[in-house]
C-alpha positions as CSV (number, residue, x, y, z in Angstrom):
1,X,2.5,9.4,49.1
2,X,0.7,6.3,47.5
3,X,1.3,7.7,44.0
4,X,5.0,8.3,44.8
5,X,5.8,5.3,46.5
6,X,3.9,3.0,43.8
7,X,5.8,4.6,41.1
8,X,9.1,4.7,42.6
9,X,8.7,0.5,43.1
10,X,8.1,0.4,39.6
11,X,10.8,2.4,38.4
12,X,12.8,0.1,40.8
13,X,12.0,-3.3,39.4
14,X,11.7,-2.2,35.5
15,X,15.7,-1.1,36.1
16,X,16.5,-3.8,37.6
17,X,15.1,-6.5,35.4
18,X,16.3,-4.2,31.8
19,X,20.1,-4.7,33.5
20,X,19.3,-8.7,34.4
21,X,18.0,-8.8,31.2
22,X,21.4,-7.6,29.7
23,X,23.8,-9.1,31.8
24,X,21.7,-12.2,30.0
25,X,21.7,-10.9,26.7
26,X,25.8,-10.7,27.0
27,X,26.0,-13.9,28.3
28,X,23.8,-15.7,25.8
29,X,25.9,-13.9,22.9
30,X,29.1,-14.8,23.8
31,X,28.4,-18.4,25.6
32,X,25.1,-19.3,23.7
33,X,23.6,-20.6,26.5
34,X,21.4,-23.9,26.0
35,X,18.1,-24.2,25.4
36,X,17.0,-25.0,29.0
37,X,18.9,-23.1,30.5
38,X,17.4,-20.0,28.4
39,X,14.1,-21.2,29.4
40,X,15.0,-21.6,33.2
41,X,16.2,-18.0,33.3
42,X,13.7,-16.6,31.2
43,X,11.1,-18.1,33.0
44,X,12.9,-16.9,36.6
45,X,12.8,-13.7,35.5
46,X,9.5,-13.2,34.7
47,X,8.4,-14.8,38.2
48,X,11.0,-12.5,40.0
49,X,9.3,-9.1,38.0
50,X,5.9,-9.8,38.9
51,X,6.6,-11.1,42.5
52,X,8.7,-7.5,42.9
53,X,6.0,-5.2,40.9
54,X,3.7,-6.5,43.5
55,X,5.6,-6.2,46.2
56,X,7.1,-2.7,45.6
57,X,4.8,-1.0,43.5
58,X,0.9,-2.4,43.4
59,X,0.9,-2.9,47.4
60,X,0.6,1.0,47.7
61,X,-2.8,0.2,45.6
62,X,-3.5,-2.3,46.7
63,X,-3.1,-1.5,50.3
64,X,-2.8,2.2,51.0
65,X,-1.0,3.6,54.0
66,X,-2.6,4.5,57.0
67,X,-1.9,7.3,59.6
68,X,0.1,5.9,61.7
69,X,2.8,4.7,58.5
70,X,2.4,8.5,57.3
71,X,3.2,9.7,61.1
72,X,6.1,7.2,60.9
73,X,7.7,8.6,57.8
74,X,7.4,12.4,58.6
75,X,9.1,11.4,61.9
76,X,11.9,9.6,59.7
77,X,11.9,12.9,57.4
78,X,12.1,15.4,60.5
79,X,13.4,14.7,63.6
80,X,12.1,17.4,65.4
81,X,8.5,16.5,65.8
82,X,10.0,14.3,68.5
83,X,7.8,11.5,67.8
84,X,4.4,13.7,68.5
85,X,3.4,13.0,65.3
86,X,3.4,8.9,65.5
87,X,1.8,9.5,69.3
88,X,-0.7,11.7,67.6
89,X,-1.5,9.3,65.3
90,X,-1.4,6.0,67.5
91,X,-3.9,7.7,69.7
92,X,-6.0,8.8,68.0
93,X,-6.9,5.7,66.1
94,X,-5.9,2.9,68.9
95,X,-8.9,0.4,69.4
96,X,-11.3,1.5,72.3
97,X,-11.3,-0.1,75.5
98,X,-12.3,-0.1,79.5
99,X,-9.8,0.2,81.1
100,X,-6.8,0.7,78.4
101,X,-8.0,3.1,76.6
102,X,-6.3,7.1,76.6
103,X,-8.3,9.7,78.3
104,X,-9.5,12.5,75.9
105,X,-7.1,14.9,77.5
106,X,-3.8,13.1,76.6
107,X,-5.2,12.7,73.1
108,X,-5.9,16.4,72.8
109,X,-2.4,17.5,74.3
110,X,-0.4,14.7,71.8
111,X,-2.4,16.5,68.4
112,X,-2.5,19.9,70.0
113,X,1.7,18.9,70.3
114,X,2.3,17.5,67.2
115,X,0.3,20.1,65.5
116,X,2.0,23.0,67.1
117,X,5.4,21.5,65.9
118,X,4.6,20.3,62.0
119,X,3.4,24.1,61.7
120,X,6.7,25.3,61.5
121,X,7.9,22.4,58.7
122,X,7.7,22.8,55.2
123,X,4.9,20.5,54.1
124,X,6.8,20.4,50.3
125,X,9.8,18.8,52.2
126,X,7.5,15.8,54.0
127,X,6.9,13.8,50.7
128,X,9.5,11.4,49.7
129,X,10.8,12.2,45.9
130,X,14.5,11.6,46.3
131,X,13.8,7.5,46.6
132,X,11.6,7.8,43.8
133,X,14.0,10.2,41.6
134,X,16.3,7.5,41.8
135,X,14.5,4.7,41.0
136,X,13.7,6.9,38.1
137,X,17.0,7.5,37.1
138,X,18.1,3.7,37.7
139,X,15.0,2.8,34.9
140,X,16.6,5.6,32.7
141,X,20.3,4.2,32.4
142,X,18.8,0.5,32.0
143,X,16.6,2.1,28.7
144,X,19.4,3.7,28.1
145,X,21.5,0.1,27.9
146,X,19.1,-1.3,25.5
147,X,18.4,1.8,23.1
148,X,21.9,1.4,23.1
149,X,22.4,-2.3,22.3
150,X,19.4,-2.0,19.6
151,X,21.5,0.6,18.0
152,X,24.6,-1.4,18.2
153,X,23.4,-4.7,17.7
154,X,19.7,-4.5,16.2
155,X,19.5,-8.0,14.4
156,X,21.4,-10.0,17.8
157,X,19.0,-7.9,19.9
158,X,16.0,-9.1,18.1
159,X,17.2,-12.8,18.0
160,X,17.9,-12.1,21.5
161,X,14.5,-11.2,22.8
162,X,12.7,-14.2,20.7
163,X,15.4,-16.9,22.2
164,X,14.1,-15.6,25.6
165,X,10.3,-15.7,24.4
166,X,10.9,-18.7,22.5
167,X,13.9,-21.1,24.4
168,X,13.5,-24.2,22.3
169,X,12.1,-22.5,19.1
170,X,15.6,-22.3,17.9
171,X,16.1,-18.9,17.2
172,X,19.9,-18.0,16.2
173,X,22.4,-15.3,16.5
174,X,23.6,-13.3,13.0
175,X,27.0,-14.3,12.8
176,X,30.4,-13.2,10.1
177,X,30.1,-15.9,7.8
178,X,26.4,-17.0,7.2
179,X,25.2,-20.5,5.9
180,X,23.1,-19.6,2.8
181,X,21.9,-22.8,1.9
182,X,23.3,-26.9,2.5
183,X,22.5,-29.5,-0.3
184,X,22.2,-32.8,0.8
185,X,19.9,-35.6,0.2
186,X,17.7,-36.7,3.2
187,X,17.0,-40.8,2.2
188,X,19.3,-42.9,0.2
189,X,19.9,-46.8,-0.3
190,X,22.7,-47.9,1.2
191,X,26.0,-48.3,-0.2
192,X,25.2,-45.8,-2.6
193,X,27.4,-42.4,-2.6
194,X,27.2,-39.4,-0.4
195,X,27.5,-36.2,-1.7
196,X,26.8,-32.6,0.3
197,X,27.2,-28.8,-0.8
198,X,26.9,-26.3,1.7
199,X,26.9,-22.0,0.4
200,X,28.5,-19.9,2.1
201,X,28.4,-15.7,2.3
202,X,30.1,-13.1,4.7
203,X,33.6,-13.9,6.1
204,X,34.5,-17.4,3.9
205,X,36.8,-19.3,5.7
206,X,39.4,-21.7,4.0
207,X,37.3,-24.9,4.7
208,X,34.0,-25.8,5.8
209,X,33.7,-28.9,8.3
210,X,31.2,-31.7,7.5
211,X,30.2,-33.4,10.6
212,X,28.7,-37.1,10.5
213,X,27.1,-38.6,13.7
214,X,25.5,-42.1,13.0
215,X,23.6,-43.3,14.9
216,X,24.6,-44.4,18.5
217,X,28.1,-44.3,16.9
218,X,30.9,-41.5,17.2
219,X,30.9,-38.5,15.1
220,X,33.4,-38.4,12.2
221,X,33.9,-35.2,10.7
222,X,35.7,-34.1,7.0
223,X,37.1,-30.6,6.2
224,X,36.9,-29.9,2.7
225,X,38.3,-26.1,1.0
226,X,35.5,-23.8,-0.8
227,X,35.2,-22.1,-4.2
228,X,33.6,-18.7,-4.5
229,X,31.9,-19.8,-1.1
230,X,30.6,-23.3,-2.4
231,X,32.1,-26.3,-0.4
232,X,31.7,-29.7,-1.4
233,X,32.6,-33.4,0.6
234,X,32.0,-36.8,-0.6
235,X,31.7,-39.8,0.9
236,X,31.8,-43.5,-1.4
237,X,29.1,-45.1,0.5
238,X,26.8,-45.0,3.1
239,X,25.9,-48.1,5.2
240,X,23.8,-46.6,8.0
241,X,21.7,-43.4,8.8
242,X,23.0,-40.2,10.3
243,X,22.7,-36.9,11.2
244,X,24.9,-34.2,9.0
245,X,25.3,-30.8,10.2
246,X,28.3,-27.9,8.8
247,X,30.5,-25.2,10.5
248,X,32.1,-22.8,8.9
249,X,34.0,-20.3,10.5
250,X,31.4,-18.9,13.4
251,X,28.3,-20.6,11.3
252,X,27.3,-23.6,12.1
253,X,24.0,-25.5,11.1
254,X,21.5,-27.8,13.2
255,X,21.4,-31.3,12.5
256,X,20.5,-33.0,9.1
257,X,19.0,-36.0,9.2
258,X,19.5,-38.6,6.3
259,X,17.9,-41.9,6.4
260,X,20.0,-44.6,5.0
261,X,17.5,-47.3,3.7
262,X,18.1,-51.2,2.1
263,X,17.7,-51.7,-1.2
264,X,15.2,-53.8,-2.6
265,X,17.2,-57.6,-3.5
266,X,15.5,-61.1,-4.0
267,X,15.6,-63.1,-0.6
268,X,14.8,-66.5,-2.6
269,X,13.3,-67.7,-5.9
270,X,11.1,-70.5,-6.6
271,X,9.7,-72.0,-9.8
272,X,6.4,-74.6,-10.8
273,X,7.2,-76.2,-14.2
274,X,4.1,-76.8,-16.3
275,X,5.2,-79.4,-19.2
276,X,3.3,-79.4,-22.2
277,X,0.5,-82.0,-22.2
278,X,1.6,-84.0,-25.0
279,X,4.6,-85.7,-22.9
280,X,2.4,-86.3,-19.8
281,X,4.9,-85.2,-17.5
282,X,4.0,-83.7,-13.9
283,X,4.4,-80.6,-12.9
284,X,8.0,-80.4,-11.6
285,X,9.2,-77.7,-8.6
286,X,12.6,-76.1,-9.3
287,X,14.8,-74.4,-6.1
288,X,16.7,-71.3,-7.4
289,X,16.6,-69.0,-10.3
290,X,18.1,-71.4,-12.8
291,X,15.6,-73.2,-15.1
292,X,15.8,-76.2,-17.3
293,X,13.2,-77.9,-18.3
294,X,11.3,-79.2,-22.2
295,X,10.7,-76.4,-24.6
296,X,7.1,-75.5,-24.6
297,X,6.5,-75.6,-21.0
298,X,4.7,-72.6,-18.6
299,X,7.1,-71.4,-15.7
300,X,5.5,-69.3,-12.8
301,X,8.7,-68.3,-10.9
302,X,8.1,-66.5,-7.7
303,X,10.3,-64.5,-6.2
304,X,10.5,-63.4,-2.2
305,X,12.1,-60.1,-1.7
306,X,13.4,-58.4,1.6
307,X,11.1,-55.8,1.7
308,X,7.8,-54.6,0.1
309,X,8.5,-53.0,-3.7
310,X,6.3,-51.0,-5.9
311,X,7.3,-53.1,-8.9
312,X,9.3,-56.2,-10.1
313,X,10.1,-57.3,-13.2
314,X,12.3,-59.6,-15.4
315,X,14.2,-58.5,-18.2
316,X,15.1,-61.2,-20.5
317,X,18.9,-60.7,-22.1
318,X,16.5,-61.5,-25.0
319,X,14.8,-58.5,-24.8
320,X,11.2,-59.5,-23.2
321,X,10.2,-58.6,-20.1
322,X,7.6,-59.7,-17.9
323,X,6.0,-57.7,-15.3
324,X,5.1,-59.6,-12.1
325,X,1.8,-60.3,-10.3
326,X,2.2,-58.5,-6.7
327,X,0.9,-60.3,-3.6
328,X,-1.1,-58.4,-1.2
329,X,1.9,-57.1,1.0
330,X,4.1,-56.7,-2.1
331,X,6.6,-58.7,-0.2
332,X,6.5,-61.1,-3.3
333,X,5.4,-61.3,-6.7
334,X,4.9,-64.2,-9.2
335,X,6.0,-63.8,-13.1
336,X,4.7,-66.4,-15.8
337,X,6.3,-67.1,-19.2
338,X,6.8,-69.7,-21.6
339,X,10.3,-71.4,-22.0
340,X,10.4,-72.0,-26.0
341,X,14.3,-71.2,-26.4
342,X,17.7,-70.9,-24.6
343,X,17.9,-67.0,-22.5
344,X,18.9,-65.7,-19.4
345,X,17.0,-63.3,-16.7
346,X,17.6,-60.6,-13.7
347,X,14.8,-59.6,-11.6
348,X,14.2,-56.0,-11.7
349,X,13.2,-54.1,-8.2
350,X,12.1,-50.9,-7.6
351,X,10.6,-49.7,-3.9
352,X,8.6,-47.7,-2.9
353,X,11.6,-44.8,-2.6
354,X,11.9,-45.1,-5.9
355,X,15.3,-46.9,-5.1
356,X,16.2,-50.2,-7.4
357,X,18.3,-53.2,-7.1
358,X,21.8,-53.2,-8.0
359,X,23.9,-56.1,-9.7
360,X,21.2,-58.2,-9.3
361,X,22.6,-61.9,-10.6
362,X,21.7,-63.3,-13.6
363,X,19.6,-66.7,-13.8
364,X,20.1,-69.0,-16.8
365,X,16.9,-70.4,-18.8
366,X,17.5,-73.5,-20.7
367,X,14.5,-74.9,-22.7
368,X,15.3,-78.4,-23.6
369,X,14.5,-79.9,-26.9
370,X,12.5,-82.7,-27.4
371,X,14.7,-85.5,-28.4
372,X,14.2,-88.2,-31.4
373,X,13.8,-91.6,-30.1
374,X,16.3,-94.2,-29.5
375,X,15.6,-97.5,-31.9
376,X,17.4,-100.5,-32.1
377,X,16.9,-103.1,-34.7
378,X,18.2,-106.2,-32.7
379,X,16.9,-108.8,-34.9
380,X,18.0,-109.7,-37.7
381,X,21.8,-108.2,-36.7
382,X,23.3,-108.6,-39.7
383,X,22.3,-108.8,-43.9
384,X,20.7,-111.8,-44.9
385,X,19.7,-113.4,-48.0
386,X,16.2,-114.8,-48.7
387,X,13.7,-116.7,-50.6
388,X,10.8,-114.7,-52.1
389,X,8.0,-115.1,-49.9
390,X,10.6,-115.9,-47.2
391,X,9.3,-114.5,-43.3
392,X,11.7,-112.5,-41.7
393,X,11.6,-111.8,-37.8
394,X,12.2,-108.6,-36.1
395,X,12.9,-107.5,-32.8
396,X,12.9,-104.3,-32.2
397,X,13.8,-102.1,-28.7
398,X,13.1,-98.5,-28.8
399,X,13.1,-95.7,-26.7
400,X,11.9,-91.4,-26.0
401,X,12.4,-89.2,-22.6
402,X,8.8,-88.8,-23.2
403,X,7.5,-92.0,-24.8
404,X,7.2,-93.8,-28.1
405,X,3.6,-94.0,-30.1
406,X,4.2,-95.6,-33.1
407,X,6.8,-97.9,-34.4
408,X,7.0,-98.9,-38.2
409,X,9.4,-101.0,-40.4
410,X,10.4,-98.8,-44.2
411,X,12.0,-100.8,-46.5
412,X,13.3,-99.9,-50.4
413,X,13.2,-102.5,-53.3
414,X,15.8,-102.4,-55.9
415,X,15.4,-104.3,-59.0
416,X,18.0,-103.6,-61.5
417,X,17.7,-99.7,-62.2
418,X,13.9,-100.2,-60.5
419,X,13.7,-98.8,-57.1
420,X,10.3,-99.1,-54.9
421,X,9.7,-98.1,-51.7
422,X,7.1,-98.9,-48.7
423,X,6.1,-98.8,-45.1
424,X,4.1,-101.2,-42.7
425,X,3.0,-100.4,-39.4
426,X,4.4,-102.7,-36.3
427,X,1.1,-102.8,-34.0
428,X,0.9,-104.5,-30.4
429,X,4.3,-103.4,-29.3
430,X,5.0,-103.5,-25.1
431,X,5.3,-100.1,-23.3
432,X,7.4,-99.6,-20.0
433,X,7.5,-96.4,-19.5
434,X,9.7,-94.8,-21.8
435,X,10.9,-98.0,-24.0
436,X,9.1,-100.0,-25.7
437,X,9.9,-103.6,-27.3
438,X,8.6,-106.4,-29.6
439,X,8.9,-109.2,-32.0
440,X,7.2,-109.4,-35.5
441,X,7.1,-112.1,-38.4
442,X,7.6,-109.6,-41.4
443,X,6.5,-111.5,-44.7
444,X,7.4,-110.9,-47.6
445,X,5.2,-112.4,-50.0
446,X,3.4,-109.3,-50.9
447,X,6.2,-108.1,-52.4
448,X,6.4,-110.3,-55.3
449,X,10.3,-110.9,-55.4
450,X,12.1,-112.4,-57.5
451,X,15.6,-113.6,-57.5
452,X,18.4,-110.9,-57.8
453,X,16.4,-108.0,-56.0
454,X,17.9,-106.3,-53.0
455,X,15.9,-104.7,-49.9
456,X,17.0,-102.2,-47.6
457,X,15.5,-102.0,-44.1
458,X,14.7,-100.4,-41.0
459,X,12.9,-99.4,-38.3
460,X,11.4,-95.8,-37.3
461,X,10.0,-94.8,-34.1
462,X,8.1,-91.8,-33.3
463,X,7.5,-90.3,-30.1
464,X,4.1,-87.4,-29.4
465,X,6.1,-84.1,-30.1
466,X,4.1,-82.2,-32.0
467,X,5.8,-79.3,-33.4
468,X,9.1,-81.3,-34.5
469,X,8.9,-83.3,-37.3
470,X,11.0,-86.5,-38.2
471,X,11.1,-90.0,-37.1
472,X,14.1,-91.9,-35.9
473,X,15.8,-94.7,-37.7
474,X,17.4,-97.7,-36.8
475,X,20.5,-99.1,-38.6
476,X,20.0,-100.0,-42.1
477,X,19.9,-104.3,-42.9
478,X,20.2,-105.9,-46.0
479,X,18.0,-108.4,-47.7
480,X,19.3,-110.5,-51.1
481,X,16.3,-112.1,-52.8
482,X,17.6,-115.9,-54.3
483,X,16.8,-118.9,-55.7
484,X,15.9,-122.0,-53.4
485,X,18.5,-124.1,-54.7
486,X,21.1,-120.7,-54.0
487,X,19.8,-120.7,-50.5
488,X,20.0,-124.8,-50.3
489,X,23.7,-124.4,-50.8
490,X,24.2,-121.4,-48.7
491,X,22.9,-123.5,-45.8
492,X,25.0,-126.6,-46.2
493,X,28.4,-124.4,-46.9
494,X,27.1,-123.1,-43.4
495,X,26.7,-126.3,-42.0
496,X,29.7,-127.9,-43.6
497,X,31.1,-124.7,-41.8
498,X,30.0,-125.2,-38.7
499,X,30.8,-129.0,-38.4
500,X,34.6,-127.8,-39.3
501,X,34.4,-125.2,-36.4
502,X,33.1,-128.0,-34.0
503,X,35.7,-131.2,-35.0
504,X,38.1,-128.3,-34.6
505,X,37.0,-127.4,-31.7
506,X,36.9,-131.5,-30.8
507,X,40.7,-131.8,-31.4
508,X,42.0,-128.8,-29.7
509,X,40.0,-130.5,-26.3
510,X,41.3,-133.9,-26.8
511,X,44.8,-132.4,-27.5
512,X,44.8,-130.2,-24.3
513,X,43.3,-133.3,-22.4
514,X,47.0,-135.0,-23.6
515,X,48.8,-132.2,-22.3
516,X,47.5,-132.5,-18.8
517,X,47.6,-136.3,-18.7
518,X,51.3,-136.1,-19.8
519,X,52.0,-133.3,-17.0
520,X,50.1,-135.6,-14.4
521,X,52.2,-138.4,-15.6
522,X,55.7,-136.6,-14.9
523,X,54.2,-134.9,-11.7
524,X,53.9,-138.6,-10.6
525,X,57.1,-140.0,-11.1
């Protein structure tokens, strides 16, 4: 009876849970249920097997029957022992006591009873196969269900059973057309292009459907037509990151996702102008990626960016290129150069992605040239003639954008088809700055001149450039060497000038003084 009874509980529950186990093997292939819900009912169903093996099957080990259970079922079985059998059995083992317990006698007459009638039943007949027959029968049609469905269906049974081992492990169902492989990149800058294959095999449908799902915006999706199974969509640009994922006729994917990164781009630029020490100029600051400044100077431009880079660079349209000096978060990086001639610059960035900048602006570089001084010869203004050994006196007024050092008067003596030349140094000028100024008595005794020789004249400044050579030149004036008695008249013609421009001057006063006494004079009357 134990054997029986435990096997017939466990023919009971293994049908019963292969038929659950179907009913939830249709319903997952047709509905697909989700993941949790998978894993609530597979997890149900394993509690509810093991709480009913137990209960039907392993309490018959567990806890045998005893007599008075056996006596009950051979009294269900046979009707005729007319309940002798369970009295039999009650009796005989009921607890002993005082005054409630059954004399021997009764005891002897219930088994002597029950005895007399079992004789004549078949003891075959008293054990209970029919229950357990069925039970058997019930486990054979549920085998039978899913020999069946493994024949049918041997890949969606397998996918089946590890979906139900395995609810979240993602496990999918074979289906008509089948997603071979999607193509897609998984980072990109942003603004740059999107482009996605996807290869399908099996039952090709006339278009594929790309689905976007940024995020924590809506989904957007586009339907693009295949070629021998090979579907394509494009989009221009990409501005934020999402998750891509295909269907295709019953196929469809899990989510891709494709991060959508910034490019690297310069946040702000900054420049320290070294001049050259010659032109004792300070160091100057410059805002912005334009750069002007003397040729000759040392630039260390440093550039901010908007997020850390692997590299930086800047490619001169002239062709150079310096690489820049990273700082420790690689956030910004310093570039040094010399500014000898007239180029322009873009700063090259490349991340960490491997990603670069994009029409990154150009920056002009303008290296000034050091310019010739400024001189003016103020005094004498004009050409004069002179006495030999006559002193002539100059003032000059000169200036640089960096500074004069040396001022000098050059003169050229012409004496018929003779021609000499020579230079003298003008010391003690005053410096202000950037001009410079001062008066000289320029004697020309040494010269030994003579009546009828002509000098040319001027004045050169030179400034502390030291790779441009050249001095700068002030007008040219005119010197006539001639006699005494030459000059003597020259002097009184200039006087006898000069008296006619004053008595001219005398009468055009005393005739306009007329005029208004006449018009006072009229006014009166």
């Amino acid at each position: 009876m134990v054997v029986i009874g435990a096997a017939a509980g466990a023919f009971s529950v293994s049908g019963h849970a292969a038929l659950v186990l179907a009913a939830l093997f249709a319903a997952d292939r047709l509905t697909d249920l989700p993941a949790p819900l998978r894993a609530l009912a597979s997890a149900a169903l394993a509690v509810a097997t093991i709480a009913c093996l137990y209960a039907k099957s392993a309490v018959y080990v567990v806890r045998p029957p005893g007599a008075a259970a056996a006596a009950a079922a051979l009294e269900r079985k046979y009707p005729a022992l007319g309940g002798f059998a369970l009295s039999a059995a009650e009796l005989a083992f009921a607890p002993s006591a005082r005054s409630s317990a059954p004399s021997p006698q009764l005891v002897d007459m219930a088994v002597e009873e029950a005895s007399s009638r079992s004789a004549l039943l078949s003891a075959a007949g008293a054990v209970p196969l029919s229950g357990a027959l069925r039970q058997a029968v019930l486990a054979a049609v549920a085998t039978a269900v899913w020999v069946t469905a493994a024949g049918l269906f041997p890949a969606e049974s397998a996918v089946f059973l590890r979906r139900m081992a395995d609810p979240f492990g993602g496990a999918a169902y074979p289906t008509r057309t089948r997603i071979v492989a999607i193509d897609a990149p998984h980072l990109l800058p942003k603004d740059a292009p999107f482009a996605a294959k996807v290869l399908l095999e099996g039952a090709l449908p006339e278009e594929a459907e790309f689905r976007f799902r940024p995020d924590g915006g809506r989904t957007n999706s586009i339907r693009a037509g295949g070629n021998n199974g090979l579907y394509e969509c494009r989009l221009e640009r990409v501005g934020a990151s999402f998750s891509l994922s295909v269907e295709a006729g019953d196929a469809h994917s899990s989510g891709i996702r494709v991060e959508v990164v910034e490019r690297p781009a310069v946040t702000s630029l900054g420049a320290r102008v070294e001049y050259p020490s010659y032109c004792g100029a300070a160091p100057a600051t410059v805002s912005g990626g334009g750069i002007t400044a003397l040729a000759g100077s040392r630039v260390t431009l440093v550039a901010e960016f908007n997020k850390p880079v692997a590299s930086a660079r800047l490619d001169f349209a002239g062709g150079s290129e310096v690489e820049g000096r990273m700082t420790d978060d690689a956030s910004s990086a310093a570039f040094e150069f010399a500014l000898t001639s007239d180029d322009s610059y873009r700063v090259r960035l490349t991340d960490g992605h491997g990603f670069s900048d994009i029409d990154s602006p150009v920056y002009p570089v303008r290296a000034l040239a050091d310019a010739l001084p400024n001189v003016l010869l103020a005094k004498p203004s004009r050409d004069l003639t002179v006495v030999a050994g006559a002193v002539v006196p100059l003032e000059v007024e000169a200036s640089d954008d960096y500074g004069i050092v040396a001022l000098a008067v050059e003169y050229r003596v012409s004496r018929g088809s003779a021609t000499g030349q020579g230079r003298g140094s003008l010391e003690g000028f005053e410096s202000a700055g950037r001009a410079a100024r001062g008066s000289w008595k320029w004697g020309l005794g040494g010269l030994s001149l003579a009546p009828g020789d002509e000098i040319e004249f001027w004045v050169s400044a030179s400034d502390n450039c030291p790779y441009r050579g050249g001095e700068a030149r002030s007008a040219v004036r005119r010197l006539k060497v001639v006699t005494i008695a030459e000059k003597l008249a020259e002097i009184e013609q200039l006087k006898r000038a000069a008296q006619a421009v004053v008595q001219n001057a005398a009468r055009k006063q005393e005739a306009s003084m007329e005029s208004i006494a006449q018009a006072a004079g009229r006014a009166a009357r």
